[in-house]
C-alpha positions in Angstrom: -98.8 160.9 191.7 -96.8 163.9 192.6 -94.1 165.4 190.3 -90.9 166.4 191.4 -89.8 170.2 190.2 -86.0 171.3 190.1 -86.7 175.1 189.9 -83.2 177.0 189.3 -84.0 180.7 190.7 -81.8 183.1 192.7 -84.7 185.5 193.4 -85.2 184.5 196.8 -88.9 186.1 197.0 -90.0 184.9 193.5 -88.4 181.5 194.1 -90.5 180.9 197.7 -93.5 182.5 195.7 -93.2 179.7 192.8 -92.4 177.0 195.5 -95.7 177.9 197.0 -97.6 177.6 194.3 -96.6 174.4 192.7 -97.0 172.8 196.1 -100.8 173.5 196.1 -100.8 171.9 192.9 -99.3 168.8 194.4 -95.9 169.7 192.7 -92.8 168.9 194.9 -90.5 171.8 194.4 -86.8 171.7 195.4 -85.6 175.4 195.1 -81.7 176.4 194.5 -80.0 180.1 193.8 -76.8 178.5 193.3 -76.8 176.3 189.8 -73.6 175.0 191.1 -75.5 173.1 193.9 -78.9 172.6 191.6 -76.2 170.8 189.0 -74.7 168.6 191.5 -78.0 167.7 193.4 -79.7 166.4 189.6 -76.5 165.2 187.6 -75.3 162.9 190.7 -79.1 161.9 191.0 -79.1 162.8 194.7 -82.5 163.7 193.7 -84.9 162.1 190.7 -86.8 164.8 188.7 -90.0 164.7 186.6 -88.6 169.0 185.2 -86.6 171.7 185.6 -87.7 175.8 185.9 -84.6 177.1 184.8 -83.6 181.2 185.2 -81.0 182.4 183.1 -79.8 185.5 184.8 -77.8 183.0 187.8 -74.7 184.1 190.2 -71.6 182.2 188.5 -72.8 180.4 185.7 -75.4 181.4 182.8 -78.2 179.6 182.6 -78.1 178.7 179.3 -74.5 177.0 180.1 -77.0 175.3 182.8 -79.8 174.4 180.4 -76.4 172.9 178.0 -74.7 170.9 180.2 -78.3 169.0 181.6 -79.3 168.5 178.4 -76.2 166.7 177.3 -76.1 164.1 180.5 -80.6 163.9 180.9 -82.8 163.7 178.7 -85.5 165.8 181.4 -87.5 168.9 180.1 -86.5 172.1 180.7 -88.7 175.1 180.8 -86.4 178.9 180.7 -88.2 181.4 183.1 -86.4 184.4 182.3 -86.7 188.2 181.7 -84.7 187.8 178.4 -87.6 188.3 176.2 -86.0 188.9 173.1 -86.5 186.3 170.3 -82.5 185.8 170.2 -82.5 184.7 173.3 -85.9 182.4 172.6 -84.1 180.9 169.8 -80.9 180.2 171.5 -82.6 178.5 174.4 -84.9 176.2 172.2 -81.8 174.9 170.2 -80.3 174.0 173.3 -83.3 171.6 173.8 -85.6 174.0 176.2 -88.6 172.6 175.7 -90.3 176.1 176.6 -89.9 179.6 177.4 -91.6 181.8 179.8 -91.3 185.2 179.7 -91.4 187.3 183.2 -93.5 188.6 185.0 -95.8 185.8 184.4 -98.8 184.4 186.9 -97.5 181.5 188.7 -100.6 179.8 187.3 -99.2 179.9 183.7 -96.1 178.3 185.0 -98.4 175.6 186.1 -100.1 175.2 182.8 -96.8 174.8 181.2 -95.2 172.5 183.1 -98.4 169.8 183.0 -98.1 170.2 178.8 -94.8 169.6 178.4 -94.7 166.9 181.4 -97.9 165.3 179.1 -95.6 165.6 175.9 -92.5 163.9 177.1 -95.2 160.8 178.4 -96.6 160.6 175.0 -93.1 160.3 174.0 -92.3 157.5 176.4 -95.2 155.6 175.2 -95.3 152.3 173.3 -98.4 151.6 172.2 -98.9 147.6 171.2 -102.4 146.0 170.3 -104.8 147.3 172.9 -101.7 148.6 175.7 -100.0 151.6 175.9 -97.0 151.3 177.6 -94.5 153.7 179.8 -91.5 151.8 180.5 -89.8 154.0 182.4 -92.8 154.5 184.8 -93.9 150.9 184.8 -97.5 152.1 183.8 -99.5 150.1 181.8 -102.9 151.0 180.1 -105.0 148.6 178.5 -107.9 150.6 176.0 -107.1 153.9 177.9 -107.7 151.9 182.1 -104.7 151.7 184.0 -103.7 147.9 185.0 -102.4 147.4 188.2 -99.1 145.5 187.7 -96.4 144.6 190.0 -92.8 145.1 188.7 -92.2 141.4 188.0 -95.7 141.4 186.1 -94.8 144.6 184.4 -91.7 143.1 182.9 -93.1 139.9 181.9 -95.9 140.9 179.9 -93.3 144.0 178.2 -90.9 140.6 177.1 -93.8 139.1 175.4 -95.4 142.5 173.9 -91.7 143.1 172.4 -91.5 139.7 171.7 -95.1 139.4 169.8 -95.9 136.8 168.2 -93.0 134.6 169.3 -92.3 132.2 171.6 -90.7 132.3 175.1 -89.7 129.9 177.2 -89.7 130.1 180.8 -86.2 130.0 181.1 -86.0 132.8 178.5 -87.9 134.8 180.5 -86.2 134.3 184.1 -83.5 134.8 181.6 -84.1 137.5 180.4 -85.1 139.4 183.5 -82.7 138.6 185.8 -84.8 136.7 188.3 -82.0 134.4 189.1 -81.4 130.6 188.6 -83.6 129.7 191.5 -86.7 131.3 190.2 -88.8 128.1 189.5 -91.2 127.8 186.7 -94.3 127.5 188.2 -93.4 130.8 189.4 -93.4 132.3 186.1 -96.9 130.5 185.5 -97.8 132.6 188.7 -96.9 135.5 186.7 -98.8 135.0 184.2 -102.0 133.9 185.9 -102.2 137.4 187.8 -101.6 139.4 184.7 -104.3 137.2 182.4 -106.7 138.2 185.4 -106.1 141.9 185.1 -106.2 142.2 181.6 -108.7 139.8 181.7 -107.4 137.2 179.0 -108.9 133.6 179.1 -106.4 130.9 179.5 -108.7 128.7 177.2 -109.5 131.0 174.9 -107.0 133.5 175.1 -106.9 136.7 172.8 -103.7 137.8 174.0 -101.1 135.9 176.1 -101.6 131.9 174.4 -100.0 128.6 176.5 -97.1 127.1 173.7 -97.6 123.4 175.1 -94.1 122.3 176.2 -92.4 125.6 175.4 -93.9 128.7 177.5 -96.1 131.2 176.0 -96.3 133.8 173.3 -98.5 137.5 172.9 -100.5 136.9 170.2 -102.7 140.1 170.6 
């Protein structure tokens, strides 16, 4: 899956170098000298971001106004790539919310390595981890034991209403409910559902360990 890279750099030279490099790691890099236009591109979501590369020494506004002002509307990481080495300036930037700090010159390889640890952090951080499934809502990944499971979105949010619902029962008009999948939605559809996802966990409908048939209700995780 390639991640998306805001980098935030008005060295033209070391911001085509950095581009360069993260695209041979299968990084797509949008590249801005302006903040200004960087700001407007992520905080009006004209673009979706995994992480930012943020300079501080920018033309019109400081990057640490910059680092501020994302970190109060996203909640994205931010790594500072500056030549501001001194710890003040370290310490001001992490009680912002940077979530590192590189110090130039640097090889572009390093920036590399930084970005895939903090972009592993803030997934851990997404997880929720129920029974044998770890699950990234906002990715709509699923992991069963550590093997992704191959979902589709309506799957995906049928089997997270019965993990967050564990133990309980739902109906089938809880769940179209619930999801939004309209009046029409029949319930044999939902039993559709719920077919394909005991199949790719593989959960047996007679003996199930995880999702159980409630006989005249719907059904229940039980994992």
């Amino acid at each position: 899956m390639t991640r998306k890279v805001l980098l935030i750099e008005d060295d033209l030279p070391l911001q085509e170098l950095i581009s360069s490099f993260l695209t041979s790691y299968d990084f797509e890099t949008a590249a801005y000298a302006d903040p200004k236009a960087a700001l407007e591109c992520l905080l009006e979501k004209k673009e979706v971001f995994d992480i930012v590369v943020l300079d501080l020494m920018l033309p019109g506004m400081d990057g640490f106004d910059v680092a501020k002002l994302i970190k109060s509307r996203l909640d994205i990481p931010i790594i500072i790539s500056s030549a501001r080495t001194d710890i003040g300036n370290k310490i001001y930037g992490y009680d912002l919310g940077a979530d590192d700090y590189l110090d130039k010159p640097y090889e572009p390889r390093e920036l590399v390595l930084r970005i895939e640890a903090v972009l592993r952090r803030y997934s851990r951080k997404n997880e929720l981890v129920i029974s044998d499934f770890t699950i990234d809502e906002p990715n709509k990944s699923l992991m069963m034991e550590g093997y992704p499971i191959d979902l589709t979105r309506v799957e995906f949010d049928i089997f997270l209403l019965l993990l967050k619902h564990r133990g309980k029962n739902l109906s089938r008009d809880q769940i179209i409910g619930s999801l939004g999948l309209g009046d029409e939605t029949k319930h044999r559809t939902i039993d559709m559902h719920i077919s394909n996802i005991r199949l790719k966990i593989g959960d047996d409908a007679k003996e199930p360990r995880y999702i159980k048939s409630v006989w005249g209700i719907g059904y229940k995780f039980m994992g």
